[in-house]
C-alpha positions in Angstrom: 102.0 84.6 130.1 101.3 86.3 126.9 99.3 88.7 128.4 102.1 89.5 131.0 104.3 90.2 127.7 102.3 92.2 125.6 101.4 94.4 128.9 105.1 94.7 129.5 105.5 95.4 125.7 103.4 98.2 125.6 103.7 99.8 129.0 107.4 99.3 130.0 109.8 102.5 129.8 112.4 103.1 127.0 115.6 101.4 127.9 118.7 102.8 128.0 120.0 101.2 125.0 116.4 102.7 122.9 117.2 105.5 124.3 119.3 106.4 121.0 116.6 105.4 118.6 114.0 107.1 120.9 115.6 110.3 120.0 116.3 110.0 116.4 112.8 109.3 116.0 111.4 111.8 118.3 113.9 114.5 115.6 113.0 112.7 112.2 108.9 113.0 112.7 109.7 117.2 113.3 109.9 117.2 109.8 107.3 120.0 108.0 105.8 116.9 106.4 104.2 116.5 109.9 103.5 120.3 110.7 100.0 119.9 112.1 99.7 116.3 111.8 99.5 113.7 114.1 102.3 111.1 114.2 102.2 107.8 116.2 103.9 104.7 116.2 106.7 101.7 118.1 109.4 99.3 117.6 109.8 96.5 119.8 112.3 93.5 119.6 111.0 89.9 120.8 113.8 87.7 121.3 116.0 90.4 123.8 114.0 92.9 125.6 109.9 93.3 126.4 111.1 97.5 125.6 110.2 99.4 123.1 113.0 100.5 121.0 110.6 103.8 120.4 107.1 104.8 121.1 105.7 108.1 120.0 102.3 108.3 121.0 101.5 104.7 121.0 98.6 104.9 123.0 97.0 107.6 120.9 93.8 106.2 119.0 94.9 107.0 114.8 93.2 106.0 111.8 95.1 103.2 110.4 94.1 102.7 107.1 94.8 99.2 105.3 97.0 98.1 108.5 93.6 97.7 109.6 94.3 94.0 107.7 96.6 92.9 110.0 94.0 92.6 112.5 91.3 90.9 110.5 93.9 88.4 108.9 94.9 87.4 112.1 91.8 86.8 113.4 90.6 84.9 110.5 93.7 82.8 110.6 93.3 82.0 114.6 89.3 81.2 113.9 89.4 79.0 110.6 92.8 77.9 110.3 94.8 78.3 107.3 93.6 75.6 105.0 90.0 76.4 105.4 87.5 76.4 102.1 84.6 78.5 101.6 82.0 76.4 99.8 78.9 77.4 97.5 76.4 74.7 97.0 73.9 74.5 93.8 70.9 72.4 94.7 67.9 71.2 92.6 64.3 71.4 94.2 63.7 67.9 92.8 65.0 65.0 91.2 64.7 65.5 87.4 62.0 63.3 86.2 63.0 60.6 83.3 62.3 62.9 80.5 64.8 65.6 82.1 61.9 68.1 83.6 63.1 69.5 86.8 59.6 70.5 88.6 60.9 73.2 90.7 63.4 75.3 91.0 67.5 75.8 90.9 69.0 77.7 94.4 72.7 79.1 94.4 73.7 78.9 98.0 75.9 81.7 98.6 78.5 80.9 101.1 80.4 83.8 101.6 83.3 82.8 98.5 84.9 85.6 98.4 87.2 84.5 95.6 84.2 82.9 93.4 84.7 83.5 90.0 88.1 85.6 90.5 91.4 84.3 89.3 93.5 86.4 91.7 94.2 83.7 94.1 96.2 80.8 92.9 93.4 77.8 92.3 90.5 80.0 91.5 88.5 80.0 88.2 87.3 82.4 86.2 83.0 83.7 86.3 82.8 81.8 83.1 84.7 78.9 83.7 82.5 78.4 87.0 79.2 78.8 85.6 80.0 76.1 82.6 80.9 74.1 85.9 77.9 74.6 87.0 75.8 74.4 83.6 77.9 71.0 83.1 76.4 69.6 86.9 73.0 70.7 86.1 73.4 68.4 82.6 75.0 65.4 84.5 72.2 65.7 86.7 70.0 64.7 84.1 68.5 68.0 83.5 67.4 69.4 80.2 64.2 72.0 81.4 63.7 73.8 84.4 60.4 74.6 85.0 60.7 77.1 87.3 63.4 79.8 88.7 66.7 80.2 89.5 67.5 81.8 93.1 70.4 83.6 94.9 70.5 82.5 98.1 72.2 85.5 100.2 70.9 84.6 103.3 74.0 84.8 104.8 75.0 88.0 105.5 72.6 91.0 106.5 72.7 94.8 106.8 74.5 97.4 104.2 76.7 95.6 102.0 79.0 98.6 102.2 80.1 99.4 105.1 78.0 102.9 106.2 81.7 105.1 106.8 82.5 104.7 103.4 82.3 107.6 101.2 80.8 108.6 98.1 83.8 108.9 96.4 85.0 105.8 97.0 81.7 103.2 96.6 81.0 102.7 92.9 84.5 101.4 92.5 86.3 98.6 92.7 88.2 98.5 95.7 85.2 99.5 97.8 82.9 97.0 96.2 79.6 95.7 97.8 79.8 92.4 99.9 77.8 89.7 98.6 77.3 85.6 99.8 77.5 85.5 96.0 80.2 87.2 95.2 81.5 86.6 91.6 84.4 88.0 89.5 85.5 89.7 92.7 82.2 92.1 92.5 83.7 94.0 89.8 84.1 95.3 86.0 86.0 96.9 83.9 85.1 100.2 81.9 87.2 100.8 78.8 87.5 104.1 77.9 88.2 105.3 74.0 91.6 106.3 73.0 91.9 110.5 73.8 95.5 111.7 73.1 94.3 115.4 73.5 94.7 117.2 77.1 91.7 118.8 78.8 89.3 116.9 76.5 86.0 114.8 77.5 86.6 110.7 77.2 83.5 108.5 76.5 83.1 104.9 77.4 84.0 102.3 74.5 82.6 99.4 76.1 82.4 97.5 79.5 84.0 94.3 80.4 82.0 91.8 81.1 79.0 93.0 80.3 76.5 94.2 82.9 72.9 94.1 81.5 71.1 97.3 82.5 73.9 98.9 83.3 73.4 103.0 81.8 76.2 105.1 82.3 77.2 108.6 81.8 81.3 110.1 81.3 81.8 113.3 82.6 86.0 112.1 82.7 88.9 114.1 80.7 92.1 113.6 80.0 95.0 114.8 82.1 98.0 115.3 79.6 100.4 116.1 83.5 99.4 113.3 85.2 99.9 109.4 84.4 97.6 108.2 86.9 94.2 107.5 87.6 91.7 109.6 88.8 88.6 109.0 87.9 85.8 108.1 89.8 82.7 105.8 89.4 79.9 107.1 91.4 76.9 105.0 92.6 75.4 103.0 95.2 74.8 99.3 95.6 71.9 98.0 93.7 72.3 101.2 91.4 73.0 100.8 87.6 72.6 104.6 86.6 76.2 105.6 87.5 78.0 108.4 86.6 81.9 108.8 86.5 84.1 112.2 86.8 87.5 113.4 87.3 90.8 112.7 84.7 93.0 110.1 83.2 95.7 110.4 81.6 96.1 111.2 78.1 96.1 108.1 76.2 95.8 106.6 72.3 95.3 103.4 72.9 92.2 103.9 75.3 92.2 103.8 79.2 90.7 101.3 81.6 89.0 101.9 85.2 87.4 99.2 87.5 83.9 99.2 89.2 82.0 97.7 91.3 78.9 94.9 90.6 75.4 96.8 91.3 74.3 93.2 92.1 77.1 90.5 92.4 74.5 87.7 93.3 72.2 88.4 90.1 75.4 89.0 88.3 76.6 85.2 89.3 72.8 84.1 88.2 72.7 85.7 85.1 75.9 84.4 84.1 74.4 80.7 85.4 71.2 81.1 83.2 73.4 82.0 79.8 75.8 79.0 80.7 72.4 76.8 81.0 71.5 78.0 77.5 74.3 77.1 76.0 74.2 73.5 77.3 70.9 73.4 75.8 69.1 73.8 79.3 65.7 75.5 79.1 64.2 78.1 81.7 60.9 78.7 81.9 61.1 80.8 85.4 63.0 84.1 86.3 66.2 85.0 88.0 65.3 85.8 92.2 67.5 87.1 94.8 66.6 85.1 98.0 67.3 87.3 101.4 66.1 83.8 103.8 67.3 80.6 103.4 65.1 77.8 101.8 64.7 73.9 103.1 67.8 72.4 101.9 67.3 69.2 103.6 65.1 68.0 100.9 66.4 69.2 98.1 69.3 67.8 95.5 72.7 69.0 96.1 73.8 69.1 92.5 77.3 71.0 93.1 80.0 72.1 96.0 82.5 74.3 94.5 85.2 75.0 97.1 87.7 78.6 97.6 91.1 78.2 97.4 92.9 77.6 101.0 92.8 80.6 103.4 96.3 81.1 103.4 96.3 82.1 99.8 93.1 84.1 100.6 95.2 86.0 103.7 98.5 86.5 101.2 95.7 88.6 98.4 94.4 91.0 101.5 97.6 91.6 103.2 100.2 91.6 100.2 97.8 93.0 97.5 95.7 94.7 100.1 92.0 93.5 98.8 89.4 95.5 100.8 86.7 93.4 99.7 88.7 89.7 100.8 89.1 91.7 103.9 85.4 92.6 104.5 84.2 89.0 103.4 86.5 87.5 106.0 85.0 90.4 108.7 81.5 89.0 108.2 82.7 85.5 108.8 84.1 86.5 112.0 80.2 86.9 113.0 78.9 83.4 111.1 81.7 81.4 113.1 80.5 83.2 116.6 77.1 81.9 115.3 75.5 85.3 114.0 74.4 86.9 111.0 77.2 88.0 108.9 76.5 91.8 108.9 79.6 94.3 109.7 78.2 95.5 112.6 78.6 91.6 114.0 82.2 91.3 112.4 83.6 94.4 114.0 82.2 93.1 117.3 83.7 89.8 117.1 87.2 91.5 115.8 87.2 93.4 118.6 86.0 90.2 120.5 89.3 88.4 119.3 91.4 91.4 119.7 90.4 92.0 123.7 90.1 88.0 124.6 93.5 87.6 123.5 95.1 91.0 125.3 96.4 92.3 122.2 94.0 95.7 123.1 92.0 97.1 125.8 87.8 97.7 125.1 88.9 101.3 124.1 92.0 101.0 122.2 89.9 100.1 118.7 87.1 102.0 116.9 86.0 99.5 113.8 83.6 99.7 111.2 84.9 97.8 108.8 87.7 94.7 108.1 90.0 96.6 105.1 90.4 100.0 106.9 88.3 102.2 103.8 86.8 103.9 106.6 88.4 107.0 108.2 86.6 106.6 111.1 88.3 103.5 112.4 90.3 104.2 115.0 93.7 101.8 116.5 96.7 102.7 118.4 100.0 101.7 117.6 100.2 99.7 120.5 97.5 97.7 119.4 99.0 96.9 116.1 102.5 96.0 117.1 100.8 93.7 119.8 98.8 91.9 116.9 102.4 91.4 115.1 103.9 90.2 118.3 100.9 87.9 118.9 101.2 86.3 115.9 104.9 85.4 115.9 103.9 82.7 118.7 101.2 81.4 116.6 101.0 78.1 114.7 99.9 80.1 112.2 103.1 82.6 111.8 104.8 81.5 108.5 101.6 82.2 106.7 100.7 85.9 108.0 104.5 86.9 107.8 104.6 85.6 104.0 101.6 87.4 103.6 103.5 90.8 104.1 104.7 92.5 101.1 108.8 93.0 100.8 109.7 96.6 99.5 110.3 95.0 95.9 106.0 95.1 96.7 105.7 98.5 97.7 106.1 100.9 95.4 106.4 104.0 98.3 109.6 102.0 99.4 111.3 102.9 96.5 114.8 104.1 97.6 114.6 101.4 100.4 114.2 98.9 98.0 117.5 100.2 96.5 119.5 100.1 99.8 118.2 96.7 100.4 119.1 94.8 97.4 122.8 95.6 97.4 122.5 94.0 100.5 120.7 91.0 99.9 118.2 91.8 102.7 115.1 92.8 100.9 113.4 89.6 102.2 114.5 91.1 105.8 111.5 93.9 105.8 108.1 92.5 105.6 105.1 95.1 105.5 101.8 95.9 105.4 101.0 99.9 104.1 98.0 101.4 104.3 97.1 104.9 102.9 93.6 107.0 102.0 93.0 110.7 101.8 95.4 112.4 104.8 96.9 108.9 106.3 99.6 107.1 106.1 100.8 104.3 107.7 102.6 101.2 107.7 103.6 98.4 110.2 105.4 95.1 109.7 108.6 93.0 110.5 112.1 93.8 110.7 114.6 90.7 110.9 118.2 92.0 112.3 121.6 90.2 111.2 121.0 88.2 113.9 117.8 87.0 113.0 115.8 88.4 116.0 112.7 89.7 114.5 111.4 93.7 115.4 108.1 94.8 114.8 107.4 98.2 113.8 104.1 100.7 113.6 104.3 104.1 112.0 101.0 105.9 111.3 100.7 109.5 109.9 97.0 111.7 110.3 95.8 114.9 109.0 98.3 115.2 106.6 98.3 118.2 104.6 99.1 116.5 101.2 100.8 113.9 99.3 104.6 115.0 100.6 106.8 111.8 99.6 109.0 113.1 102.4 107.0 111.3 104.8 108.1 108.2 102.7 111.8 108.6 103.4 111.0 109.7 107.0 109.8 105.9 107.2 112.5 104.7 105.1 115.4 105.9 107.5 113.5 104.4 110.5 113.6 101.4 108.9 117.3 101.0 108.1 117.8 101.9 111.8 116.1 99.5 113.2 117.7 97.1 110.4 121.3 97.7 112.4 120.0 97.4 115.9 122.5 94.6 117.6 
C-alpha cells in the first residue's frame, strides 16, 4: 500500500485546489536569482490528498547538497534502530603475568564510533577523557609493561577514506574529514591563528589545538578587514601532514581559529592512548601500528567496550547540525549491516538498496557517492526526497527524524521567517533540513498546518550564479504559503 501512495504522490496531476499554489510557485522561481539556473522541487499534504500542492520539475535529477542526509538518516534509523551503540573494544594479547608484564601486544578495535572522543553528542567524552578510560582498564587489568605494540585496528572499513568527488578545496578541513574505524575527536583540530588587526596583511599560525605530532604547516592566509567570515582553506590529503592553508579571515586582535581535518585519526586515537599509558605509569617497549586486517580476537583479553551515545542523538548532530563526517560513518555502516566491507562505494549501493526496496525512488532517480552530500556529483530528484519525508512519517521511528530537523530559530538563511514565525508562536511548525555548496541550494522538510496535517516540502536550486539571498526569501514565501493551506 505504501508503494501505491508514494506512486500516486509523485505521479498524480495538480489538483484543482493546488492549482493556486502551482502558479504562485511557477511566478516566484522567475525571479533573476534563477536566470540560468535550474530550479526543482514539491509540496505534498498526507492526511487530505495523495496531490501535489506544486511540482516544478520533480522528476529532474538535481544535486541536493546536505538534503542528501535525509536519506542516509533514514536509512540508518530503518536498519539499526534508534537506540543502537557503536562499540570500540581494547583487547590485550595475553593475560598479564603476576609481575604485570603483558607479553604481547595491545589492539584498539575500531568499530566505526563515529562520536569517539567528540563531546558534540549528548553522552560522549572527550579524546582525553577516553584514553585515561582506557589507560585506567589497562591498570585494572593488572598491567604495568607492555612488551610489545600497540595496534589500530581499522579493518573495518576499506577504500578512500574521502569520498573520490570531493574536491581539493574542501578535504583538508574539517567538515570533509577522512573516515576512520577509529575515529577520535571527530577527526579534527583546531589552528589558532595570531591576532592581525591590519587589512590585506599575512596571518601566521600561533599554535594548534590538540597537538598533532609531525604536523608541518605553512600560512599563506590574510586578513580581510570587509568580510567577517571565514575563508580560509586547509589544503591536504589524508595521511598528509605537510599542509598548506590560503585565502582570508577576517581582521581580528584577539587571534582567529579554523578547523582541520586528522591526517591519521586512528594513530591520532593511539598516540593519545600511549601518552595516557605513561602517565599511569604504564611502560611501552613496542611501537604505535595501524592494522588494515583484523587479528584473532577469540583468544585474546577484552580489556574494554566503550559504547556511542544512542543513534537518535547521533541522527539529531547530522540532520540538525548537518555533520558530513556522522553522515559518511553511518554510509559505511549501511554496507557492514548488509554484510560487506564498509567502503563508500558499498554504502551508496546499499542507500540506494534501501531507497528502491522501499519505493521511495526508481534505480535511476539517485546518483550517490557519498552519505553527507559534499559531492556535487550526487544527483536526487525532488520526488525522491519528499517520498523519503513521506516515508518516514509512517515509521516507528518518526518522532526522532522529525526532531532531528532544524526549526528556523536553527537556520540562519531563515532569517526573516524566523521573524514571521515567532509572533505567531509557530516556529516549531517548520522543521528543515538545508543543504548548500558552491552554486546549490536547497532545502526540504515539514510543514504542520493549523490543523495539524503535516506537508512536506523540496526546493532545490543548481547552477546558481552567486550567493543572491533572494533565493532565500523566494523559499521563505513558499513557506508561509504552504503554512496557510486549509
Amino acid at each position: 500500500m505504501r508503494f501505491i501512495f508514494v506512486f500516486l504522490l509523485c505521479l498524480a496531476p495538480i489538483s484543482v485546489s493546488a492549482q493556486p499554489l502551482q502558479k504562485q510557485v511557477e511566478e516566484k522561481i522567475k525571479h533573476s536569482v534563477l536566470q540560468g539556473a535550474v530550479w526543482g522541487g514539491m509540496a505534498v499534504r498526507f492526511n487530505k490528498s495523495e496531490t501535489p500542492l506544486f511540482a516544478v520539475h520533480e522528476r529532474t535529477r538535481l544535486t541536493p547538497a546536505s538534503t542528501l542526509k535525509l536519506l542516509t538518516t533514514a536509512a540508518a534509523l530503518e536498519t539499526f534502530g534508534p537506540h543502537h551503540r557503536f562499540q570500540t573494544h581494547l583487547y590485550a594479547q595475553h593475560t598479564p603475568q603476576e609481575n604485570g608484564i603483558l607479553n604481547g601486544s595491545l589492539y584498539l578495535q575500531g568499530g566505526g564510533d563515529m562520536t569517539l572522543g567528540s563531546t558534540r553528542v549528548p553522552g560522549a567524552e572527550t579524546w582525553e577523557t577516553v584514553a585515561h578510560r582506557w589507560a585506567m582498564r589497562v591498570k585494572q587489568a593488572g598491567i604495568t609493561h607492555i612488551k610489545g605494540n600497540l595496534y589500530a585496528d581499522v579493518s573495518l572499513f576499506e577504500g578512500p577514506s574521502v569520498s573520490p568527488k570531493v574536491n581539493w578545496e574542501n578535504m583538508g578541513n574539517y567538515f570533509a574529514a577522512p573516515v576512520s574505524p577509529l575515529c577520535f575527536n571527530d577527526n579534527l583540530f583546531e589552528i589558532h591563528f595570531s591576532p592581525q588587526p591590519r587589512a590585506n596583511h599575512s596571518v601566521s599560525v600561533d599554535h594548534i589545538d590538540p597537538p598533532v605530532r609531525g604536523i608541518h604547516m605553512q600560512s599563506f592566509v590574510t586578513t580581510d578587514g570587509k568580510s567577517k567570515k571565514d575563508n580560509a582553506y586547509v589544503y591536504a590529503a589524508p595521511g598528509q601532514y605537510d599542509l598548506k592553508i590560503f585565502g582570508t579571515i577576517p581582521t581580528n586582535s584577539k587571534g582567529f581559529t579554523i578547523k582541520a581535518a586528522l591526517p591519521d585519526p586512528a594513530l591520532f586515537a593511539l598516540q593519545a592512548l600511549q601518552e595516557a599509558l605513561q602517565t599511569q605509569g604504564i611502560q611501552l617497549d613496542g611501537e604505535l601500528k595501524i592494522l588494515s586486517q583484523a587479528p584473532d580476537y577469540s583468544t585474546m583479553q577484552l580489556v574494554d567496550t566503550y559504547q556511542s551515545p544512542e543513534l537518535k542523538d547521533i541522527i539529531l548532530i547530522v540532520n540538525k547540525r548537518s555533520f558530513n563526517l556522522y553522515a559518511d560513518m553511518l554510509l559505511r555502516h549501511l554496507a557492514i549491516h548488509a554484510g560487506q566491507k564498509g567502503s563508500v562505494e558499498n554504502g551508496t549501493a546499499q542507500l540506494k538498496n534501501f531507497l528502491v526496496n522501499h519505493h521511495i525512488a526508481g534505480a535511476n532517480d539517485v546518483v550517490l557517492y557519498d552519505g553527507s552530500g559534499l559531492s556535487r556529483d550526487n544527483l536526487v530528484t525532488p520526488r525522491v526526497l519528499a517520498a523519503t519525508l513521506n516515508y518516514m512519517t509512517k515509521s516507528p521511528h518518526f518522532e526522532y527524524y522529525y526532531n532531528s530537523l532544524a526549526t528556523p530559530d536553527d537556520r540562519g538563511d531563515l532569517l526573516l521567517l524566523r521573524r514571521y514565525l515567532k509572533p505567531l508562536k509557530r516556529i516549531e511548525d517548520v522543521r528543515v533540513k538545508g543543504g548548500t555548496i558552491d552554486n546549490i541550494k536547497a532545502l526540504a522538510g515539514y510543514i504542520r498546518t493549523e490543523e495539524g496535517e503535516l506537508i512536506s516540502f523540496v526546493f532545490m536550486a543548481n547552477n546558481l550564479a552567486g550567493k543572491d539571498e533572494a533565493l532565500f526569501r523566494i523559499h521563505e514565501d513558499i513557506i508561509k504559503n504552504l503554512l496557510q493551506v486549509k
